[in-house]
N, C-alpha and C positions, 0 to 999 in steps of 0.2 A: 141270337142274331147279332152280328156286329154292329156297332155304334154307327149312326149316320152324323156325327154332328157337323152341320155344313163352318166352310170355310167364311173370313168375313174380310175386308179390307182391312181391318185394325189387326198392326203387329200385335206380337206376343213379345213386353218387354224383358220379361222375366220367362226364366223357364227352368225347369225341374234341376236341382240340385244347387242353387247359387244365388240362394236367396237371399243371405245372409250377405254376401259378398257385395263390395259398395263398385260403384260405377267404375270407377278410377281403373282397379285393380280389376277389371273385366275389360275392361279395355286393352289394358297393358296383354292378359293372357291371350286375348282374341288376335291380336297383332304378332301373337309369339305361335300362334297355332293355325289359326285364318289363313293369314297373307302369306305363309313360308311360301307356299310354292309359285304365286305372283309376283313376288319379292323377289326371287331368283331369278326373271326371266330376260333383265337386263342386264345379266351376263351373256348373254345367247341371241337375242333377236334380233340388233343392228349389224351383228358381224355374220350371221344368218344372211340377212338382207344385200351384203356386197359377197358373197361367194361367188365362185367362178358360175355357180350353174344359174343366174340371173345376166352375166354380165352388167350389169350395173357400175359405173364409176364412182367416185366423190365426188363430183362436184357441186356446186350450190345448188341447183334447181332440183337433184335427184335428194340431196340429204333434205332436203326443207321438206321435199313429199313425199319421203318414204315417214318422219318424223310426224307431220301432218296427219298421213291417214293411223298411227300409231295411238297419238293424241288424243284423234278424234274415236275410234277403237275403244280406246278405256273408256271414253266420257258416255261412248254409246250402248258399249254391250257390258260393261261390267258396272259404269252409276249407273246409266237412269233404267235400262232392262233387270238386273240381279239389284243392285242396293235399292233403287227406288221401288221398283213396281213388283218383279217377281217374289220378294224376300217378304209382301204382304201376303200371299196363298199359303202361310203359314199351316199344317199340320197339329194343331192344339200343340203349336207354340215350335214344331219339330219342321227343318225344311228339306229339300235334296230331292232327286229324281223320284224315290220311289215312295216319299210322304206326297211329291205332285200328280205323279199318276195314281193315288189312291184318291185324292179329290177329284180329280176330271174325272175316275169310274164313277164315281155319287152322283156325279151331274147326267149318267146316261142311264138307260133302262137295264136293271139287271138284267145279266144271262143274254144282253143284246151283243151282235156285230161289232157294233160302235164300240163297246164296252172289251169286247175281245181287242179290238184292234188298237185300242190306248192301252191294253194292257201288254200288248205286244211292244209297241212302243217303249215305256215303261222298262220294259224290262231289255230290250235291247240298250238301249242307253249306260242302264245300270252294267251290262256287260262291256261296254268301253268303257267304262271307269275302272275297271279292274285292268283292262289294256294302259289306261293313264298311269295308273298304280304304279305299273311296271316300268312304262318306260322313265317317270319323271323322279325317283331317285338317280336313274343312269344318266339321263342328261344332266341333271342338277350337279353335280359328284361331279362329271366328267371335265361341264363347267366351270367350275370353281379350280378342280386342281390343275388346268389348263393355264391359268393363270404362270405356272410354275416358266411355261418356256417366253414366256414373254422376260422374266425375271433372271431366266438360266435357260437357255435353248437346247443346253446338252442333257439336260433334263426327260425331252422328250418319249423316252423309251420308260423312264419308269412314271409316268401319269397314267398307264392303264392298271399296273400291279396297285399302284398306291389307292387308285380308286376302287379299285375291289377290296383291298382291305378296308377301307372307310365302310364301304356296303356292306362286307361281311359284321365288322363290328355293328353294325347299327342294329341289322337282321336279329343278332346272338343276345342284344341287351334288352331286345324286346319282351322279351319273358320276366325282368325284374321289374315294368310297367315303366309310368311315365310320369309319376305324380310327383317323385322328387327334381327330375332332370327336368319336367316341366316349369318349375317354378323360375328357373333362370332361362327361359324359351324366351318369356317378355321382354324383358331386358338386353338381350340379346340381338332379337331380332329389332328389335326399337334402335339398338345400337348400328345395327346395320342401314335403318334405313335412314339415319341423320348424316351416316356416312355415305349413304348413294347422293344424299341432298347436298352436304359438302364439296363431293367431288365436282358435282353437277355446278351449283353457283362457281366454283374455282376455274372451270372452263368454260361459263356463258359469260363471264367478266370478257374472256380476252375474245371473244365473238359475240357480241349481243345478237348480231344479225339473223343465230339461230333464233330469236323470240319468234320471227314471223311466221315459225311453219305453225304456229298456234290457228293461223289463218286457214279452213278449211279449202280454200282456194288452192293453195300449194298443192292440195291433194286430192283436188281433181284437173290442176294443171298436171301431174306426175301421170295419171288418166292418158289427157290427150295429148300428149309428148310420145309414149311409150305403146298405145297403141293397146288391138285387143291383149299384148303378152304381158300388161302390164295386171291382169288379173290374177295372174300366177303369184305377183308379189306380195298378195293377201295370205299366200300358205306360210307367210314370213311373221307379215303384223299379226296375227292370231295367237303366234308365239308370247305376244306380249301381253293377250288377255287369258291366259292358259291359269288355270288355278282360280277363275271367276264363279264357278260353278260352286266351289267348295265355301264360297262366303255364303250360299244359299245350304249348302249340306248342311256346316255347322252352327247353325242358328239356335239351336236348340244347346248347344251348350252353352250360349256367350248371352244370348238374346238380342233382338234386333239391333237397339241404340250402340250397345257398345260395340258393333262391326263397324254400324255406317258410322260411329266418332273417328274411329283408328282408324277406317280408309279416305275419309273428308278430310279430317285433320292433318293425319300422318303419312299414309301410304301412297296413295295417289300425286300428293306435289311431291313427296320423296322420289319416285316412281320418272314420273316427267322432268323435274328437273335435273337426272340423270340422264333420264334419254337426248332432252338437250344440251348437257352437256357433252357429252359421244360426238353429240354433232356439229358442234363447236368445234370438238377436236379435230374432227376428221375434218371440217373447214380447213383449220389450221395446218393439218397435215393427215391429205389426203393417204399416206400410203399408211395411214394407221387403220384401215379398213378391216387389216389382217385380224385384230383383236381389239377393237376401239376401247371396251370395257379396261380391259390394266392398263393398255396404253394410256388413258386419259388420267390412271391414276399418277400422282407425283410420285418419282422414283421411292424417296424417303418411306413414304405409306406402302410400298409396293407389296412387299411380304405381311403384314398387319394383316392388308386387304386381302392379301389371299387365301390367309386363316382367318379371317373374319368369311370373308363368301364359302369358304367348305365348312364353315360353322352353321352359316346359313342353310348350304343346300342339304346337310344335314336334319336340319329342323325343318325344311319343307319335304323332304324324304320320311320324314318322321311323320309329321301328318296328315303322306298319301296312305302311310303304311293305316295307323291308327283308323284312317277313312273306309279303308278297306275292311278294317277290323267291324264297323260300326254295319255298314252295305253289307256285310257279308251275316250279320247277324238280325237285320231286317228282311236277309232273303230268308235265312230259316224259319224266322218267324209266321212270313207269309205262304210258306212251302212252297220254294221255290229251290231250293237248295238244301241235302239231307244235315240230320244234324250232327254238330261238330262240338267238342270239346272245349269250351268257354272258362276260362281262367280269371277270376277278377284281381286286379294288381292293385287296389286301392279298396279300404275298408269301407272309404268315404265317401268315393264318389262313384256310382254305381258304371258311368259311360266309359270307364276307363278299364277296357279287357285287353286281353292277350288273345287269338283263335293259335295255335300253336300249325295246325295244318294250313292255315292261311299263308302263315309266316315263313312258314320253313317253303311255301309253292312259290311265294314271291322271290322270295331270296334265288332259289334256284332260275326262275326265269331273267329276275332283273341282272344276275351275273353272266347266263346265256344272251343277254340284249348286250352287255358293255366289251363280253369277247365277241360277238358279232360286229356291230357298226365302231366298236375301238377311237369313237372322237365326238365331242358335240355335234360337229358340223354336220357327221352320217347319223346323227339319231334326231337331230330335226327335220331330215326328209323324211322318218316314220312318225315324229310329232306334229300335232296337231290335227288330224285326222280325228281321233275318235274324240277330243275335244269340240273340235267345229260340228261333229254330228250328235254328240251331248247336248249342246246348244241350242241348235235345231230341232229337237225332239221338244227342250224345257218352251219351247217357241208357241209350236204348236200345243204342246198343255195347257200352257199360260192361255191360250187364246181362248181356251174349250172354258178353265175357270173365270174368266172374267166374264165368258158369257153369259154364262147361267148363275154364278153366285154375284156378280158385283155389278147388280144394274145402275150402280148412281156412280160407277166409275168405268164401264165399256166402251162409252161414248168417245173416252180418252185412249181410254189403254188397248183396245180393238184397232184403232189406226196404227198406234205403236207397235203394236205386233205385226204390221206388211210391214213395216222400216226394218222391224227387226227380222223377220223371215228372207227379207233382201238378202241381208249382210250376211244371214248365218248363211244364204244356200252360197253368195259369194264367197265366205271362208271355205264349203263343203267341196267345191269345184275347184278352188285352188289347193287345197291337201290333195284332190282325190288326182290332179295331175301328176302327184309323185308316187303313184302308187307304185310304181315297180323300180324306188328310186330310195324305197323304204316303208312307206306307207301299208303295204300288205302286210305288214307284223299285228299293228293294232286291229287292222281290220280281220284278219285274220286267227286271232287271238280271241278278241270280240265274237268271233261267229262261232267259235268256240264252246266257248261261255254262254253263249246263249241256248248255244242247242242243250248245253247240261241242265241249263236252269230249265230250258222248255221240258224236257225230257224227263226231266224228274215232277217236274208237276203233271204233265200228263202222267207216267206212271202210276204217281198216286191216286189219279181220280180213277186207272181202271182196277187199281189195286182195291180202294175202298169199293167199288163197284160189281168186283166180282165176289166178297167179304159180305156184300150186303146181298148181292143173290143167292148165295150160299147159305145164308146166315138162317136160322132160327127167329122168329120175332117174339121179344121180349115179354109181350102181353098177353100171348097161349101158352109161351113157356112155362110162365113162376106159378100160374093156377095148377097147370097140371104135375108141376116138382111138387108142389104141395100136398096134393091129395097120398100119396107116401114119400112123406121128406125122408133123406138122409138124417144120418147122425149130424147134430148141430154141435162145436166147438168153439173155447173163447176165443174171444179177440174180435177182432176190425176185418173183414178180409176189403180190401180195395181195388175193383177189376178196372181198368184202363181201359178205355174205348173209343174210338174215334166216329164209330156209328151208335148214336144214341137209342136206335128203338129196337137193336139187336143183340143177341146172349152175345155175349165176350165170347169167344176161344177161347181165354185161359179158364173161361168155369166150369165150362165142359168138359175142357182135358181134367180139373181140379176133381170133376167131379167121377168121372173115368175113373181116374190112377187111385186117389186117395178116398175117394168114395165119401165124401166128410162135405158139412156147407158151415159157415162161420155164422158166430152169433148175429154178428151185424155184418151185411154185405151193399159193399158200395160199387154203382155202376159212375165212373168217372170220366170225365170228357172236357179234355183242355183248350181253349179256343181262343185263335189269335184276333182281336179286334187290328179294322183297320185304322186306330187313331193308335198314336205314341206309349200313351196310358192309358189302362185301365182305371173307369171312376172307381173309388169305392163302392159307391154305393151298388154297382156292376159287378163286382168281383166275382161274388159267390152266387151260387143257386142252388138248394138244395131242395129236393121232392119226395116225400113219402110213397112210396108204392106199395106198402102194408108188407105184413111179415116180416118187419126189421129189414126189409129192401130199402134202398135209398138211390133218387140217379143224383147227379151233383154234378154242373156244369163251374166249371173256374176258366176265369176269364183274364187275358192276359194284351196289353198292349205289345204294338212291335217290336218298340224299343226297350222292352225288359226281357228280363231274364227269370223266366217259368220259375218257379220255387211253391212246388204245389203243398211237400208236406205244411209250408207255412202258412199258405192259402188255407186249406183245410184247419190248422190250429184254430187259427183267429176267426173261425168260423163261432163257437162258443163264445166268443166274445159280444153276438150280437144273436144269443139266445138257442144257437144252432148246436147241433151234437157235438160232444168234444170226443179228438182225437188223442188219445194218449199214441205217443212215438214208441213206443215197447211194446204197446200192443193191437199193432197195426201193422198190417202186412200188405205189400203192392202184389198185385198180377198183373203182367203183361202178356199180350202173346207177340210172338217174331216171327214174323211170315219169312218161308225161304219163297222168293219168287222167284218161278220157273216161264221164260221165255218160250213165248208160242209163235209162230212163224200164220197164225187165222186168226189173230185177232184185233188189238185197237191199232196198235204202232207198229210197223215195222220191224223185222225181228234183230236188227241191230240196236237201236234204239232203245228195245225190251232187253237186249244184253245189257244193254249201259244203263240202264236204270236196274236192273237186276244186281249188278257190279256195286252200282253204288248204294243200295239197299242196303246189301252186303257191308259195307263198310261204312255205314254210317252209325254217327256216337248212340249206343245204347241210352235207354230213357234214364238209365240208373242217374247219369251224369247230365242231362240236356234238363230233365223237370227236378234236379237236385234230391232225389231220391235215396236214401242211403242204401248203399249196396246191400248190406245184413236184412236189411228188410223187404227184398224185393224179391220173385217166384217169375223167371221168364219161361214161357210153354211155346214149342213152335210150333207152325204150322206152314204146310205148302199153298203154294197159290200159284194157277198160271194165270200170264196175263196174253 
């Protein structure tokens, strides 16, 4: 059975691999990895805000309230909803959509509705983060080198070439990892954001007057000025809390204190005092609308900054891609997505993989997104959308765990969540205005993704399902093999099984074709817990069933990476049978599943899980099995 261990209000300061690592320098990485794609988004979201498709001018009353509700934005959906309140529903120390919908299932009755339908949830969300993936290298990139015509106008024609080579490079260096290029990430992005606070103080000097949109009054006078169309200009401020969600993903690398230091300390007034300084400028000179961001920069910095922001959008490109790497290897964990080819780029630190098939899907869409919309401006009518309804899912979870686990803190954070369900359904309603203006990509993409991950999980449970009504059961079997055994043989044989109280397929066909049963025979069965890590004291289980039979349950958290021959080693280590690696052999069987048009799914749906059956990574490489050692036997199966 998987692990229940309930959620508690108290962060998880520390978390798995960085323990050794002092404050300081967790700070520094979490600011170079965290905030990249936060950090970037004031290059984009005040010049967003005056586009032609708002009509909106400069002038004072519209900059102080488009700045105001921006402001108040960060203060409300990225401090006190994600740093303050959401970033406590920690996962044994692990955060992000789909460690939060694994707590809200614990708080409802297995096998229930309620349980079905947050795992729905759950897992939609998780598929607009792959939509996020995609589009927010291409805005970021497109962002940054935009900057070039502000600098050189004649420029214009090669910023989309130049931005696909930035993306192509990034995509192609993802396979040497990220542990050496990450160590100058901090630095970096640190450098960037003392330069958004630079720029920022250098143009509220010559306009203090922007201080007042700090007043959240400007930004419900911006409200009744502008009327019901002025809710449309939420699909703009959104922009500038995009990347909020990811301080909650990556918690479990950094641990809590050092996010909320680097975004209380550093990001956050970095962040703002750039915003008002844009708006300072654009006070000063209203027709800077066109690009407020370089404009407001001093000529002298102008190229600096423009490699400094593609430096940036770079590193927030870097880790949506990573992000993806991370979500995409908790959906296989939980079977929700077949398994795939995991590369570890660092000896050291376990969270740092490569998916190679992840890699090479993104790159091809994220360069089909930047020859489609070809400019910031057209990839922020498709951004924000699946951000603002990531948001609104983490809303509704939040609400479900604080109710049932955090009784001495509901009382607070239950009201908090209708403020915060307001704002997310007012972001959802202003993205979802431009659905056919862009917005249908992520949405569209997303529904995508979704039906694969649904489809692959349903598969499996009709696949196990028809596996186990077909199947043999284990406990008539092994009496009646016995009463005339076959020829027994050394070694270890190790059969794979996913249904614990049924013969494997491979021992039958083993026992078919070569007519032989091994000295010792193990029934194996690998099982993903819903917390991070596996306890020790959890790991292994092993059960005599007589006759040198053995079943052996190995248990694995979501966030690691199966490595069963080693599971099994260090079994011996705490009195249990040892495995010698030479003389020990894996069985598996590999079902070919045949689509049936009378049975659970639909018979498209049983194509596409059939399809991707078919091409999913063999166990040789997903449970780190050495090839030489492993006997796969197939078998048909219809579903």
């Amino acid at each position: 059975m998987a692990s229940t261990v309930p959620a508690t209000p108290a962060s998880h300061d520390s978390s798995h691999g960085h323990g050794k690592q002092g404050l300081a320098g967790l700070v520094v990485g979490a600011i170079g990895v965290v905030f990249g794609d936060i950090g970037t988004s004031p290059l984009y979201t005040l010049k967003e805000a005056f586009s032609p498709h708002f009509g909106l001018v400069g002038n004072h009353d519209t900059v102080l309230g488009i700045l105001s509700l921006v402001f108040w934005a960060l203060m409300i959906v990225v401090t006190l909803k994600y740093v303050s309140i959401i970033m406590r529903a920690d996962n044994e120390g692990e955060g992000g959509i789909m460690a939060l919908m694994t707590l809200a299932q614990r708080t409802l009755p297995k096998g229930g509705k309620s349980a079905y339908v947050v795992g729905i949830l759950g897992i939609f969300g998780a598929s607009l983060f792959f939509g996020d993936s995609v589009i927010t290298p291409a805005i970021s990139v497109l962002g940054a080198v935009e900057g070039l015509e502000v600098a050189a106008p004649g420029l214009h024609e090669y910023i989309v070439p130049i931005t696909l080579l930035i993306l192509v490079a990034v995509f192609v260096a993802q396979r040497f990892g990220t542990e050496k290029v990450g160590k100058v990430f901090g630095p970096i992005t640190s450098l960037w954001f003392l330069s958004l606070a630079a720029i920022g103080i250098h143009n509220i000097i010559d306009a203090p007057e922007v201080l007042k949109a700090l007043n959240p009054m400007w930004g419900a006078r911006f409200f009744l000025e502008h009327g019901a169309h002025s809710v449309l200009i939420l699909g703009v401020v959104v922009l500038a809390v995009t990347g909020g969600e990811a301080l909650y993903a990556d918690m479990g690398h950094f641990g809590v204190k050092p996010i909320r230091y680097g975004w209380y300390i550093l990001v956050l007034p970095s962040l703002m005092l750039n915003y008002l300084g844009q708006g300072a400028f654009v006070l000063e000179h209203p027709d800077a609308v066109i690009n407020p961001f370089f404009e407001a920069v001093p000529q002298w910095a102008l190229y600096p900054m423009i490699l400094l922001a593609t430096a940036a959008a770079v590193i927030a490109s870097q880790a949506v891609i990573t992000g993806a790497y991370s979500v995409a290897r908790q959906a296989m964990q939980l079977g929700y997505i077949p398994r795939m080819g995991i590369k570890h780029t660092s000896s050291a630190t376990i969270g740092q993989i490569y998916i190679p098939y992840i890699n090479w899907l993104l790159m091809i869409m994220v360069i089909a997104v930047v020859l489609m919309f070809r400019s910031s401006t057209a990839l922020a009518s498709a951004y924000g959308i699946s951000v603002s309804a990531t948001m609104l899912i983490d809303t509704l979870l939040l609400a479900l765990v604080a109710n049932a686990l955090w009784p001495k803190w509901r009382l607070w954070v239950l009201p908090l969540c209708v403020v915060f369900f307001i704002v997310d359904v007012g972001f959802v309603i202003a993205n979802g205005a431009k659905f056919f203006d862009g917005a249908w990509f992520p949405v569209m993409l997303g529904l995508i993704v979704f039906t694969l991950l649904r489809t692959w999980r349903r598969g499996r449970e009709l696949l196990h399902a028809e596996i186990q009504k077909e199947g043999i059961q284990l406990d008539s079997f092994l009496p009646g093999l016995m009463l005339a055994p076959p020829v027994r043989v050394p070694g270890t044989a190790v059969f794979m099984t996913a249904q614990t109280g049924v013969v494997p397929h491979a021992l039958l066909h083993n026992l078919k074709h070569n007519k032989v049963l091994h000295e010792r025979n193990v029934f194996l069965t690998v099982e993903t817990l819903t917390v991070p890590y596996a306890p020790k004291d959890k790991r292994l289980k092993m059960d005599s069933i007589g006759d040198d039979f053995y079943r052996v349950l190995v248990r694995f958290g979501f966030m690691e990476t199966p490595d069963v021959p080693l599971a099994l080693m260090r079994s011996c280590d705490k009195g249990g049978m040892y495995f010698d690696p030479m003389d020990t052999t894996y069985f598996a069987s590999r079902e070919t599943v045949v689509a049936s048009a009378h049975r659970g799914m639909p018979v498209w749906r049983d194509r596409i899980f059939a399809f991707m059956h078919r091409n999913a990574a063999p166990a040789t490489g997903f449970f780190r099995i050495p090839g030489n050692r492993l006997v796969e036997l197939g078998a048909q199966v219809e579903i």
